[in-house]
C-alpha positions, 0 to 999 in steps of 0.5 A: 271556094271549094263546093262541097256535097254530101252524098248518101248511099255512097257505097252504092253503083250510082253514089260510086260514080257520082263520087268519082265525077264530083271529085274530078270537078274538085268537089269536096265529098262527105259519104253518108253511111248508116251507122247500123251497117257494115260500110262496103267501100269495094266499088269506092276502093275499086274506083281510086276515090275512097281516101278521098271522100270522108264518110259519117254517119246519118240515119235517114229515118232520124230528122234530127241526125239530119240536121246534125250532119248537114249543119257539119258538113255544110254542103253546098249540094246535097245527093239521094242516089236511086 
């Protein structure tokens, strides 16, 4: 069975890499982005891994978009890059 995680700040340096490694391991990735913010996909496009990942929406600061999102997902791992 395919592990899935769930990676926030994806868009970033250390969610870029961390995408791209998993992936290798044949990971199934779900990015969460900020519905707020325009998403910055350069480094995922940069990469080769952007067609490859599927992006939501979470809100950190909202427990219960949280809950939301990883009742959805279900991931098996769950990442906060710093």
């Amino acid at each position: 069975m395919t592990k899935r995680a769930l990676i926030t700040g994806i868009t970033g340096q250390d969610g870029a890499y961390l995408s791209q490694f998993l992936l290798t391991k044949g990971y199934e990735v779900f990015g969460a982005v900020r519905r707020t913010s325009s998403i910055n996909t350069g480094r995922l496009s940069e990469l080769g891994v952007l067609d490859e990942i599927n992006m939501v929406s979470m809100e950190l600061a909202e427990i219960t978009n949280i809950q939301r999102v990883v009742e959805e997902v279900e991931p098996d791992e769950i990442y906060n890059p710093r």
